[in-house]
LOLUM-179623 format. One line per 8 residues: number of its first residue (from 1); for each residue x negated, y negated, z of C-alpha. Coordinates in steps of 0.001 Angstrom, whole numbers, plus 500000, padded with zeros to 6 digits. Each point is the difference from the previous one (the first is absolute). Layout:
<atoms>
NUM	X,Y,Z; ...
</atoms>
This chain:
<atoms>
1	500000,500000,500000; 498605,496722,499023; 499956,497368,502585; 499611,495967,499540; 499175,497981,503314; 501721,496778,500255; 497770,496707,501982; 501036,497086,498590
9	499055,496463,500577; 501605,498355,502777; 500604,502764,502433; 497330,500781,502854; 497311,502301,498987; 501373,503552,500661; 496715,502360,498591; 498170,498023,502618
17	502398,501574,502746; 499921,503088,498268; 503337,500159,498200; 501643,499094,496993; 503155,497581,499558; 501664,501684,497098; 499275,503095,498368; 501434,501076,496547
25	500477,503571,499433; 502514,502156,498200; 502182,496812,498766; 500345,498116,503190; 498896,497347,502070; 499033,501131,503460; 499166,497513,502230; 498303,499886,503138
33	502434,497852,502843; 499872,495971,499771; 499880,498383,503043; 500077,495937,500513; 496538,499568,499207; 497972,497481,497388; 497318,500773,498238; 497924,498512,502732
41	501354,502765,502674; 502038,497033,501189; 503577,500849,500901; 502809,497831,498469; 501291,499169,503456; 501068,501694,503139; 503459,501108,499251; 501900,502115,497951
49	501335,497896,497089; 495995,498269,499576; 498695,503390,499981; 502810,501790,497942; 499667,496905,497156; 496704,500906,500194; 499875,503035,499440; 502340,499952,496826
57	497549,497876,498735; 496744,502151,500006; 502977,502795,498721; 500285,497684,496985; 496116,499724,499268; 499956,503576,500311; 502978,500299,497467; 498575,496928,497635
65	496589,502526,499293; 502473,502163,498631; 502141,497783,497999; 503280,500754,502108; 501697,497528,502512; 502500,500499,503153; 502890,501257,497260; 498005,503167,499649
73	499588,500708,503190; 501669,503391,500770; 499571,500725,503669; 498724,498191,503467; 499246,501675,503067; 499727,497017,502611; 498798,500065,503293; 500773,497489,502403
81	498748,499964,503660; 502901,499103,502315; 502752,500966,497452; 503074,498828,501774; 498801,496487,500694; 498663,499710,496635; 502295,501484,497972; 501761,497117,498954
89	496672,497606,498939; 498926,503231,498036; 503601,499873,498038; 499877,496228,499458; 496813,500187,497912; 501421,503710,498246; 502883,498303,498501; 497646,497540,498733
97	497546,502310,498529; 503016,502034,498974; 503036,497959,499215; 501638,501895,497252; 500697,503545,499156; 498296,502851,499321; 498888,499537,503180; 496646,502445,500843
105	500659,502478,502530; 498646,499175,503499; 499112,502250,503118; 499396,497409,503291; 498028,501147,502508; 499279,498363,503736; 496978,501274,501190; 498472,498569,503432
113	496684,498604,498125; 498255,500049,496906; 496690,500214,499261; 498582,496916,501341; 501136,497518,502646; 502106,497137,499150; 501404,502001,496681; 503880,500133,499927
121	501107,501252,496630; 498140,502511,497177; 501674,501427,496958; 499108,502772,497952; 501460,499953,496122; 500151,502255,497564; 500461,498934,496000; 500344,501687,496855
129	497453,499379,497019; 499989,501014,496803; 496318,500090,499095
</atoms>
């Protein structure tokens, strides 16, 4: 199986941390989860709807390497530390990343922490490509 490693411009450098954002393999866009950081390892701000903007944005580098955008996005998996108080700020900036149907399908996940402190919100995405 052929494999293509995505590390575009703009995003913090993953190899250096010994992973890849986006890998394409088999016709799809696997990505590695987004959190609320720049390319600077700064994060976006210290709540939910910074972080969650933010991390749609490095989504959307990730997706402009491959010449597809938000539309084509096909499924989310989105963790989100303290679910039930955040819940709501997550949805606000969904419905603006999403506003119209098909909508992609979304699994939403509260886990007590993420990877590093002060992270609220990482999504994983998958996408089709034709190559």
């Amino acid at each position: 199986m052929a494999r293509r490693q995505l590390d575009p411009d703009g995003l913090i450098d993953a190899s250096s941390i010994g992973y890849s954002h986006g890998i394409v393999a088999d016709g799809t866009l696997y990505m590695s989860g987004q959190v609320g950081w720049d390319e600077s390892f700064e994060l976006a701000g210290e709540d939910v709807t910074a972080q969650t903007r933010q991390a749609f944005e490095n989504v959307e580098t990730l997706l402009e390497d491959v010449d597809r955008s938000l539309a084509d996005v096909t499924k989310v998996t989105a963790h989100v530390v303290d679910l039930h108080a955040n819940r709501d700020a997550f949805f606000e900036v969904w419905n603006d990343v999403f506003s119209e149907p098909p909508f992609p399908c979304l699994t939403l996940l509260g886990p007590q922490q993420l990877a590093q402190d002060g992270l609220l919100v990482e999504l994983e995405v998958e996408v089709p490509i034709d190559e």
